[in-house]
LUMPA-682824 format. One record per residue (C-alpha): residue number from 1; x, y, z. Coordinates in Angstrom, 3 decimals. Layout:
REM residues N
node pos->NUM; X->X; Y->Y; Z->Z
...
REM end
This chain:
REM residues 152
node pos->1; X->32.646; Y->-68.474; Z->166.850
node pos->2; X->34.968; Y->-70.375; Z->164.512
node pos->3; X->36.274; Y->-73.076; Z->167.420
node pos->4; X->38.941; Y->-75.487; Z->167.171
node pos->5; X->36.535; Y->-78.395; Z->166.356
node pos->6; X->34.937; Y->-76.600; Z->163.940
node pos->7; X->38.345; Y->-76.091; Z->162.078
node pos->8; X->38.910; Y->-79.723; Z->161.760
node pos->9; X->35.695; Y->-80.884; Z->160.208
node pos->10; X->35.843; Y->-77.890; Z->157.880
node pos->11; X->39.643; Y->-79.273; Z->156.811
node pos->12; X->38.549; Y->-82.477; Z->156.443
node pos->13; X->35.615; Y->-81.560; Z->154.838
node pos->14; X->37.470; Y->-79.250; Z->152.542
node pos->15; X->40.587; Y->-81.377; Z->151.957
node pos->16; X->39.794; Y->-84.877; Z->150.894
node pos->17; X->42.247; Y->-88.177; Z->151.434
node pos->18; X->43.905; Y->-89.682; Z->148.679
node pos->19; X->43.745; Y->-93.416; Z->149.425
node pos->20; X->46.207; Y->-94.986; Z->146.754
node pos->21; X->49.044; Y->-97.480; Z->145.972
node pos->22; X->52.263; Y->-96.640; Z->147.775
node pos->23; X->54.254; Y->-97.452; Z->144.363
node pos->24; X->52.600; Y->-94.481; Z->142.590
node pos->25; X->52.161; Y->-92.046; Z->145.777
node pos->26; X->54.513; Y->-88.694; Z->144.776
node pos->27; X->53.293; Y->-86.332; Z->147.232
node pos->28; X->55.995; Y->-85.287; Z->149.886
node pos->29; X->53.889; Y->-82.403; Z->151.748
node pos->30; X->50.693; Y->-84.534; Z->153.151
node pos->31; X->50.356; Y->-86.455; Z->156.104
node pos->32; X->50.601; Y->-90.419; Z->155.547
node pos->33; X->49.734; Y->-93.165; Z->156.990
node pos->34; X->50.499; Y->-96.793; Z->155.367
node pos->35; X->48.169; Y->-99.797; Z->154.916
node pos->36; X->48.425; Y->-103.211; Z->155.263
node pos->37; X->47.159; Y->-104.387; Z->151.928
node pos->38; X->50.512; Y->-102.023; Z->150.522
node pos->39; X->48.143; Y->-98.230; Z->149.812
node pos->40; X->48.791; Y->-95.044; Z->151.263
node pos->41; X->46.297; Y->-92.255; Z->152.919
node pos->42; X->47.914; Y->-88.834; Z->152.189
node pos->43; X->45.872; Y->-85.815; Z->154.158
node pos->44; X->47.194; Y->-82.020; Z->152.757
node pos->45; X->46.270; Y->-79.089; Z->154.510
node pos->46; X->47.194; Y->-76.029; Z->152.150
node pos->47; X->49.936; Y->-73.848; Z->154.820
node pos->48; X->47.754; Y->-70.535; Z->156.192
node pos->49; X->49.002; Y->-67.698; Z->154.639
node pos->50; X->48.064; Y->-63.867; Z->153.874
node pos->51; X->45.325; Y->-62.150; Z->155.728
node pos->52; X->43.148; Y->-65.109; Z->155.930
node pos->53; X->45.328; Y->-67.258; Z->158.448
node pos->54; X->43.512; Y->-67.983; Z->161.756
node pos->55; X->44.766; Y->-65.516; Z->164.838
node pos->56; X->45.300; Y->-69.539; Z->166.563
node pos->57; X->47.414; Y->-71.307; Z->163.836
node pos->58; X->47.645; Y->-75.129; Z->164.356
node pos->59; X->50.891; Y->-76.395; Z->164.813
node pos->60; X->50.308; Y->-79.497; Z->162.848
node pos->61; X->48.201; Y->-82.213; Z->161.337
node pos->62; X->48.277; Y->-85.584; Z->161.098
node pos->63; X->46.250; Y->-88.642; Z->159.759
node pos->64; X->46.330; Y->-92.582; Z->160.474
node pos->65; X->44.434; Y->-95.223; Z->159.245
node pos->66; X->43.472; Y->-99.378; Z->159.363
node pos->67; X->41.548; Y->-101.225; Z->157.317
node pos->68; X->38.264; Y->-102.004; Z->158.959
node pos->69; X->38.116; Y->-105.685; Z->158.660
node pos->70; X->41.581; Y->-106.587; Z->159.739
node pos->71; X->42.699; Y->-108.623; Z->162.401
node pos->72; X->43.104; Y->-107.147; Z->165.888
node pos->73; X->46.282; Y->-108.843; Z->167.245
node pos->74; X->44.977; Y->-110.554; Z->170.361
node pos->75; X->46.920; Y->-108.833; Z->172.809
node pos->76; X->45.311; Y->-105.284; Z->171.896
node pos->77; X->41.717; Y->-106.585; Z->171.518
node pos->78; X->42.486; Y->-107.833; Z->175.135
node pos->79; X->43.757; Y->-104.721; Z->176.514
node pos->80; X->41.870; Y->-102.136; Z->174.740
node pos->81; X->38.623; Y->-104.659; Z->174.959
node pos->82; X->38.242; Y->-104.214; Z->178.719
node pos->83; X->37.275; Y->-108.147; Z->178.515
node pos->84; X->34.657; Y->-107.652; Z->176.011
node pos->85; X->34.240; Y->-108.693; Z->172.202
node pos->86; X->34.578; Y->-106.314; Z->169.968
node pos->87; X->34.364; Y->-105.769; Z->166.471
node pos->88; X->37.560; Y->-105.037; Z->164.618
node pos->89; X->36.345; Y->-101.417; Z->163.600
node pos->90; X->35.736; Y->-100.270; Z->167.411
node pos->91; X->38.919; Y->-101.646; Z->168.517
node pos->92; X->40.759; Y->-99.632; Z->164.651
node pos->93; X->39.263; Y->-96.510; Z->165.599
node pos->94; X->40.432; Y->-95.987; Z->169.297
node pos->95; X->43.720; Y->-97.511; Z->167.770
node pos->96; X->44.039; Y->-94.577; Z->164.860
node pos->97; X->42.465; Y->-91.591; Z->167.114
node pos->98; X->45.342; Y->-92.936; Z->169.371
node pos->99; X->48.146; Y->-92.712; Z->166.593
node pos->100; X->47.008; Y->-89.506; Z->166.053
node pos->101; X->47.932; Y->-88.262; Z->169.377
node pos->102; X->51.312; Y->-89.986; Z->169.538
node pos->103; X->52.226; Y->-88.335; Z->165.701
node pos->104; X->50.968; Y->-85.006; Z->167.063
node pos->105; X->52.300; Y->-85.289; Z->170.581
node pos->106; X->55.535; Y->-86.313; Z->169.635
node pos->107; X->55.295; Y->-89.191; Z->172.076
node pos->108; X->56.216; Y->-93.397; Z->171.470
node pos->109; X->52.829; Y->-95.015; Z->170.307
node pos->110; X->53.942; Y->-98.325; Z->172.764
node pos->111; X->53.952; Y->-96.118; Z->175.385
node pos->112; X->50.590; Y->-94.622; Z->174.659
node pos->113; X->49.439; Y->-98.062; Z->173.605
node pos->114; X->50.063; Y->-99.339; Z->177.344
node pos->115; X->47.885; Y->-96.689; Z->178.697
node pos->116; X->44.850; Y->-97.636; Z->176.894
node pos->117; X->43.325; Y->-95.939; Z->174.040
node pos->118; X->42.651; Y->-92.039; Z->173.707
node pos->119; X->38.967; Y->-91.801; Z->174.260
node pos->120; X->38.194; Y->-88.001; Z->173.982
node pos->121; X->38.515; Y->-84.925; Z->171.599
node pos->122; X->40.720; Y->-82.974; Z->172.471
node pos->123; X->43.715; Y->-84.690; Z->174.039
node pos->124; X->46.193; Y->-83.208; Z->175.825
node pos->125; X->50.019; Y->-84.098; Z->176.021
node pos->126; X->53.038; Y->-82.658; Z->175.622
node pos->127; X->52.248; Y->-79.260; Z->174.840
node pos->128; X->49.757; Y->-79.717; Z->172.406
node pos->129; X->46.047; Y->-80.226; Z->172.425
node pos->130; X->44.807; Y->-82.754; Z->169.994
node pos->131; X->41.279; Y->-82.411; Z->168.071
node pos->132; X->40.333; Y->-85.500; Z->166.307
node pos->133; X->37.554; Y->-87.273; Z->164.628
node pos->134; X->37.224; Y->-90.459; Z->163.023
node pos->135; X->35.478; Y->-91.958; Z->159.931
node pos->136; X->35.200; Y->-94.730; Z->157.165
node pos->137; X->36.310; Y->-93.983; Z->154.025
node pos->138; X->35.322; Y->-97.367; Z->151.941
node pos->139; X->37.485; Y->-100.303; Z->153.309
node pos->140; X->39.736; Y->-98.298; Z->155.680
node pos->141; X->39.090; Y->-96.352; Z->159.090
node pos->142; X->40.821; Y->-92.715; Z->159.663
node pos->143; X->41.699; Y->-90.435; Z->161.853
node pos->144; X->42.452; Y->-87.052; Z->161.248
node pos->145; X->43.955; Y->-84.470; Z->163.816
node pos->146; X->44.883; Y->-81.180; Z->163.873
node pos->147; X->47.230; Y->-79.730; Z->166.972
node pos->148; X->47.627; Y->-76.509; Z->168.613
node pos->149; X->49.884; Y->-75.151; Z->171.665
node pos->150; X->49.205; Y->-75.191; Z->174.778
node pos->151; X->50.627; Y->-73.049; Z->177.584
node pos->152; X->48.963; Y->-75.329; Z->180.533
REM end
């Protein structure tokens, strides 16, 4: 059975980030996400067409990322910490799988933010359920996520 998980890691598997400098980034039809040091991580998903599109199209895709070794502002290490050191990396990936949600959800990342990090795959919020994973790609964490509809 092809699941919804499964789907995911086969996009990202099959559709590789471009991880480039803004100033020569043309693409219009990925997913971004900017970077502190001025590059861009662009995510495209080819749109399902033809006989081979899935019987449970996802309603979008999205893609966020950090770089691993910057700072965590204090306030966030604090709350998303629970009181406990923690190296920059933990703290970027529960921040990106987070973004994720809020891109895909529709839904303020400060409001998300003050409820704590997203901790499990899949998410549910606003009418869409959320798979995501996350993983190092050189210098910068990411998050990818795909959405689908929900009717609960």
């Amino acid at each position: 059975m092809d699941t919804r998980a499964d789907r995911l890691a086969r996009a990202v598997r099959d559709h590789p980030l471009v991880v480039e400098e803004r100033a020569g980034h043309r693409c219009v039809a990925g997913a971004h996400s900017y970077l502190a040091d001025g590059r861009v991580v662009c995510w495209v998903l080819p749109p399902w067409s033809g006989s081979g599109a899935p019987a449970d199209p996802e309603v979008g895709h999205a893609v966020d990322a950090e770089l691993v070794l910057q700072r965590v502002p204090p306030s966030l290490g604090e709350r998303w910490g629970g009181g406990v050191a923690q190296a920059p990396e933990d703290i970027w990936d529960r921040w990106c799988a987070t973004e994720v949600l809020a891109k895909l959800a529709d839904v303020p990342m400060v409001l998300l933010a003050r409820q704590g990090p997203v901790t499990r795959t899949p998410a549910r919020l606003s009418g869409v359920e959320v798979h995501w994973l996350v993983r190092r790609v050189d210098d910068v964490v990411v998050a990818h996520g795909m959405s689908w509809a929900t009717t609960t």
